[in-house]
N, C-alpha and C positions, 0 to 999 in steps of 0.2 A: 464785074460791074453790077448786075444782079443782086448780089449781098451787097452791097452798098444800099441798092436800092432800098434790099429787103429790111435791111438795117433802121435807116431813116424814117420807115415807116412805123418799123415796131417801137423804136426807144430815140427817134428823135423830134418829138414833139414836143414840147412845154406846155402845162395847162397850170392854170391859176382860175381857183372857184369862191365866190363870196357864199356866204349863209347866214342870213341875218339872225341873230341874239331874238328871240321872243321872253321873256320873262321880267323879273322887277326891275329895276333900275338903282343899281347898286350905285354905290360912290368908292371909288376905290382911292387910297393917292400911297404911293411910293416915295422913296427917297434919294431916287434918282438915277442915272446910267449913263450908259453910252446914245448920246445923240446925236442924228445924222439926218439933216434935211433932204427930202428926195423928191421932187418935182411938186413941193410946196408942201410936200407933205411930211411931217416926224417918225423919222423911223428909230425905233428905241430898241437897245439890245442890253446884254447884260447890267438889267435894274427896269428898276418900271418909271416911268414920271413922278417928277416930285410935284406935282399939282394936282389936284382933283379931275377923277376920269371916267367916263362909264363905260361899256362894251357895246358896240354895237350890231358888229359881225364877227368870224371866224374866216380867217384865209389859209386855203389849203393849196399849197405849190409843189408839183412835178415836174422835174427836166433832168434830161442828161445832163452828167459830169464832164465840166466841161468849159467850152464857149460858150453857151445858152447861160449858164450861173452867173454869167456877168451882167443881166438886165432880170437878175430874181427882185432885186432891193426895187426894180424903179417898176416891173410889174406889180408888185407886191403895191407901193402906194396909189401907182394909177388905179386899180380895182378898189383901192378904199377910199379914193377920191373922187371916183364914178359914183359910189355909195355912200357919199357925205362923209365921212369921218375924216375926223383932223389930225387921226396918228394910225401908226401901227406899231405892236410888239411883235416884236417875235419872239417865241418862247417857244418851236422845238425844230432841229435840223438833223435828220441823220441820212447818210449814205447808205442805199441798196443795193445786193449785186443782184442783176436781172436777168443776167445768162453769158455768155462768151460767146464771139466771133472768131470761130476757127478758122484761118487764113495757110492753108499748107494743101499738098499733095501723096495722096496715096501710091507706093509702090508693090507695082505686084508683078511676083516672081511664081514660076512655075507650081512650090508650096510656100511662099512665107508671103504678109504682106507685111509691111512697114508705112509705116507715116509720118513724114515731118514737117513742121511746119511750125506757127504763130497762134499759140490761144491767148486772147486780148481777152480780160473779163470788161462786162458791161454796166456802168451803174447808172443810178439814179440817185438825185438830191430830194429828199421830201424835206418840203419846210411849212409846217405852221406856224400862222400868227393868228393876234388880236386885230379887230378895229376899233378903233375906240373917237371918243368925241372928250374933250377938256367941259368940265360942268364950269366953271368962272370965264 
């Protein structure tokens, strides 16, 4: 039960961080993509908006693989909706592995030991995005 503990505390947290954009204020616009409303907010994926847009933050997302990855899209917009902006891209996702959870028992005999048991590896989701605001 202790490894569980210890588990949850190393690699089952989720964090999601804003960083606001300081510099000029570009105009960007794309030709379009996959769009998906998320708690009032656009969330765009493979392609950018086909409208005029500027950057206004950077969202950086950590969680276990997993259950947690089911609420990435609607943290993801709430923090850029806390932060004014009217969309998000996301533009990069890869899987980490963080470590294994050895789940087995050591046998020891007079000279040999053996071990058998469960290595589960551990991962993590990293996803950055955009925030961005519609200039029209």
């Amino acid at each position: 039960m202790w490894r569980l503990f210890v588990l949850i505390l190393l690699f089952g947290c989720a964090t999601t961080t804003f960083t606001s954009y300081v510099g000029d204020k570009n105009i960007y616009q794309g030709s379009g993509g996959a769009l998906e409303s998320v708690e009032g907010v656009d969330v765009w994926s493979r392609g950018l908006p086909n409208r005029k847009f500027f950057i206004v933050g950077f969202i950086d997302d950590s969680r276990p693989k997993g259950m947690t990855a089911v609420n990435r899209k609607k943290d993801l917009a709430l923090l850029a909706k806390q932060h004014g902006a009217h969309g998000v891209i996301l533009t990069d996702q890869n899987s980490v592995l963080v470590g294994y959870f050895k789940n087995g028992e050591i046998n020891l005999t007079s000279n040999t030991a053996s071990y058998s048991g469960l290595d589960t590896a551990i991962y993590r989701i990293e996803t950055r995005a955009l925030a961005i605001n519609y200039e029209d």
